[in-house]
TORSEDO-392294 format. One record per residue (C-alpha): residue number from 1; residue in three letters; x, y, z. Coordinates in steps of 0.5 Angstrom, whole numbers, plus 500, padded with zeros to 3 digits. Example, Ala and Ser with C-alpha at 12.3 -4.5 7.8 and 13.67 -1.06 7.14 Angstrom:
<pts>
1 ALA 525 491 516
2 SER 527 498 514
</pts>
This chain:
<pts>
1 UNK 643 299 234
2 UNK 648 293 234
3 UNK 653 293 229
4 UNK 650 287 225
5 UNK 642 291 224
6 UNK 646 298 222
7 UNK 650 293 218
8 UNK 643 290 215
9 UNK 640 297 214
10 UNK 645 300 211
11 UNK 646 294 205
12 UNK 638 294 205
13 UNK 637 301 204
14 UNK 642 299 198
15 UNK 638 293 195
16 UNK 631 295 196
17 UNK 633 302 192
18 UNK 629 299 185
19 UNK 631 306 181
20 UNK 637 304 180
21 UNK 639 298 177
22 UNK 639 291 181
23 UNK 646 288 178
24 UNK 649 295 181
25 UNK 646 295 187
26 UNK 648 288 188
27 UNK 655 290 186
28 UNK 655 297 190
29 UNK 654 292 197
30 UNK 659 287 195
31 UNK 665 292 194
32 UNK 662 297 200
33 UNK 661 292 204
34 UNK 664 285 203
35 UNK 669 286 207
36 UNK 672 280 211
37 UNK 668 274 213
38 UNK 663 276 217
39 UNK 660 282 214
40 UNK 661 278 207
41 UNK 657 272 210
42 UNK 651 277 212
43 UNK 652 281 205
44 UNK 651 275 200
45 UNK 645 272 205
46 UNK 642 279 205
47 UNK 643 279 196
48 UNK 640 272 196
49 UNK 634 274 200
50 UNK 633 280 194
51 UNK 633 276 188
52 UNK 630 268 192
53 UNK 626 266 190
54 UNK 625 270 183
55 UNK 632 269 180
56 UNK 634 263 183
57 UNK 641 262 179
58 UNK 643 269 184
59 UNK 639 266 190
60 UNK 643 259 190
61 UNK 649 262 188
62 UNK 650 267 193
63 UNK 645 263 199
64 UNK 651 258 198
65 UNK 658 263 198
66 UNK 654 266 206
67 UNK 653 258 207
68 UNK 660 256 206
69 UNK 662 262 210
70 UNK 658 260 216
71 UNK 660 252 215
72 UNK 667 254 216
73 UNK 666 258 223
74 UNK 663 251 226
75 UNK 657 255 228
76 UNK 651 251 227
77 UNK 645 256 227
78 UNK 637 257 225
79 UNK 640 262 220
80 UNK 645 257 217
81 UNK 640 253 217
82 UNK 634 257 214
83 UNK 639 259 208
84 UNK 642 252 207
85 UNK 635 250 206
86 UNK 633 257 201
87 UNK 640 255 198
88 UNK 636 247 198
89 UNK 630 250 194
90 UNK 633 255 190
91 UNK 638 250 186
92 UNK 631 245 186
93 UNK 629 251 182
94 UNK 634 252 177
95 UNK 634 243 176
96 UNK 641 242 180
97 UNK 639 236 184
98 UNK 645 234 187
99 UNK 646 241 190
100 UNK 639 241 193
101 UNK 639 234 197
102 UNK 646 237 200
103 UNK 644 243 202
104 UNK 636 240 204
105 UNK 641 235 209
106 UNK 644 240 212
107 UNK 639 244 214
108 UNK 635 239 216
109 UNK 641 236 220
110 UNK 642 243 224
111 UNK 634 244 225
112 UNK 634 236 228
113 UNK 641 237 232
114 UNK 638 244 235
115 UNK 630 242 236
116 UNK 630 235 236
117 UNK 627 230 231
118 UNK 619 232 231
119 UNK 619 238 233
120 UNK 613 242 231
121 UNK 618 247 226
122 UNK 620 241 223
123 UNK 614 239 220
124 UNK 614 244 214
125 UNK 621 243 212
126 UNK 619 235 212
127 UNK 615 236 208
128 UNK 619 240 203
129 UNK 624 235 203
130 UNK 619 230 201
131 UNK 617 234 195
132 UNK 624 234 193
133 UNK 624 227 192
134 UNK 617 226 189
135 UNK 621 223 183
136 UNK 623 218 188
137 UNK 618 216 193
138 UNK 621 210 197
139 UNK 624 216 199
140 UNK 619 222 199
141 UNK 614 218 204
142 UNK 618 217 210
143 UNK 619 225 210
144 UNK 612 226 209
145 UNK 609 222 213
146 UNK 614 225 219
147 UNK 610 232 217
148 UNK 603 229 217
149 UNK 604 226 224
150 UNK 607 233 226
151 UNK 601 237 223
152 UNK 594 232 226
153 UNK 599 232 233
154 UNK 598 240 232
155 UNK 592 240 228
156 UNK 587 234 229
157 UNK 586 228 223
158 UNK 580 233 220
159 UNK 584 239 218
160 UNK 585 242 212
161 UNK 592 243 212
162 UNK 592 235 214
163 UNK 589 233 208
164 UNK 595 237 204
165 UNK 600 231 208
166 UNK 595 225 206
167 UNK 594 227 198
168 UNK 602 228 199
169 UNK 602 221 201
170 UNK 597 219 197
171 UNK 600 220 190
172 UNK 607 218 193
173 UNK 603 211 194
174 UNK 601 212 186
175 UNK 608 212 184
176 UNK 609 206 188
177 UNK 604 202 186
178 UNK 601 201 192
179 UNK 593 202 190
180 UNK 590 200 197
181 UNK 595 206 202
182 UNK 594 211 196
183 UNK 587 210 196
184 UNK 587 210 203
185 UNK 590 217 204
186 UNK 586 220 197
187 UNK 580 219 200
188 UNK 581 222 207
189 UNK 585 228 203
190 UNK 577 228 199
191 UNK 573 228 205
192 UNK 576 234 208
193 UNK 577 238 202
194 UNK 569 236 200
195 UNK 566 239 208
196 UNK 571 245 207
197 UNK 572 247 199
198 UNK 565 245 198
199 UNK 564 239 192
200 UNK 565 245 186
201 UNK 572 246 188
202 UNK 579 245 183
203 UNK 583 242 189
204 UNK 577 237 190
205 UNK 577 235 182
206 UNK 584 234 183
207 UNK 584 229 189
208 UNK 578 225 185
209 UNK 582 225 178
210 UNK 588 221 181
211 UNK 582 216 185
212 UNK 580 216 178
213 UNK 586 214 176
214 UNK 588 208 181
215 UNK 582 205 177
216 UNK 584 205 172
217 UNK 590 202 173
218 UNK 586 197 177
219 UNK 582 195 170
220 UNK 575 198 174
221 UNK 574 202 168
222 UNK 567 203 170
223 UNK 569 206 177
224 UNK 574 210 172
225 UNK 569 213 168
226 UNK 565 216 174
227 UNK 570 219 178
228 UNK 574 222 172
229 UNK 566 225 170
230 UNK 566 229 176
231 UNK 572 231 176
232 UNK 571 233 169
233 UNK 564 236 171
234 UNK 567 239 176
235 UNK 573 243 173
236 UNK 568 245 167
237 UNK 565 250 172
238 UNK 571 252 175
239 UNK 577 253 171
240 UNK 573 252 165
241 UNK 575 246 159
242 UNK 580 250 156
243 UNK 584 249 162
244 UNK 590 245 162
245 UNK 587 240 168
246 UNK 581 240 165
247 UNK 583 237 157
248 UNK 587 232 161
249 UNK 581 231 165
250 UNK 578 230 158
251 UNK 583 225 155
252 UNK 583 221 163
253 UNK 576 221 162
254 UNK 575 218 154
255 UNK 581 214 156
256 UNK 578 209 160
257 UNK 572 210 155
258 UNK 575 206 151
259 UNK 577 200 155
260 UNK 570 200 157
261 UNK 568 198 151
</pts>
């Protein structure tokens, strides 16, 4: 055993040890441990990795004190990546944008400098990156589609996990107003979802209710009305109609009942 993994297990022994209370375990590793930049590095990573991603206000703050750590040496690694994007993710948690874009650049610029642009490890990252930026989605739609591509290169146009990439795409579509890509993505997102779900699924109605949406803002009320109804019919026998999805599948539904008139 090197001196890093007796290092990991001693502090893991410590923070893993759920009998005693966690503020003073992670006191008792910071003071018996921490004691020069690289083993303070490793200790704040591993106490970040104990509270991500339940407690994301101690999993950003000791995710960036190991990241800063690491960023001072000049060494670009898979590690300082990884905990630069869980830094990304947790700061994204408590609401702190600013902070998760940095952070979401950096592992980002790392993980391309070492793999390569497209490489297949990336996808997912992509992907996350474009979720950050949802409430952007000129922004969203290039990391997005930078996921989607890696995943049909693995997987083919046809599978499950592809349709999570085209309904991404699709909604950031919505938002962009553009209806003709948004139904585009929607609709490969639903045909898949149908063939491996089956037509009784949450996920089916939830696809079927942003389609039903797009007419609406199309003025099809017509269309609208049908597809919300099956969303609508759709949730009442999975989750039932008490569930937050299917009372606003509801209000959709009688919505464009109303513009029908």
């Amino acid at each position: 055993m090197d001196k890093r993994e007796d290092l990991e297990k001693q502090v893991n022994e410590i923070l893993n040890d759920e009998t005693i209370n966690r503020q003073i375990r992670i006191n008792t590793v910071e003071q018996q441990f921490a004691v020069d930049e690289a083993s303070s590095a490793i200790v704040y990573k591993l106490i970040g990795d104990l509270c991500y991603p339940d407690d994301n206000w101690y999993s950003s703050e000791y995710y960036t004190k190991a990241a800063n750590i690491w960023e001072s040496q000049g060494v670009e690694t898979v590690e300082l990546a990884d905990v630069c994007e869980r830094a990304a993710k947790s700061y994204y948690g408590i609401m702190g944008v600013e902070e998760a874009e940095e952070f979401f650049m950096k592992a980002l610029s790392i993980k391309e400098k070492l793999w390569g642009e497209g490489h297949p490890d990336l996808a997912s990252l992509y992907n996350d990156i474009g979720i950050f930026y949802q409430y952007d989605p000129e922004k969203s739609i290039p990391y997005y589609q930078k996921a989607m591509d890696i995943w049909i290169k693995q997987y083919g146009e046809d599978h499950l996990y592809v349709s999570y990439s085209y309904y991404n795409m699709g909604t950031a579509y919505v938002k962009c107003k553009d209806y003709k890509n948004a139904i585009e993505f929607l609709n490969k997102a639903l045909v898949i979802r149908v063939r491996e779900n089956g037509e009784n699924d949450p996920d089916v109605a939830l696809v079927m209710g942003h389609i039903g949406g797009i007419y609406y803002e199309q003025g099809n009320y017509e269309k609208a009305i049908e597809t919300f109804s099956k969303a609508y019919d759709i949730l009442k026998r999975t989750v039932t109609s008490k569930d937050p999805c299917a009372k606003q599948m509801k209000k959709n539904l009688d919505a464009a009942k109303k513009k029908h008139l």
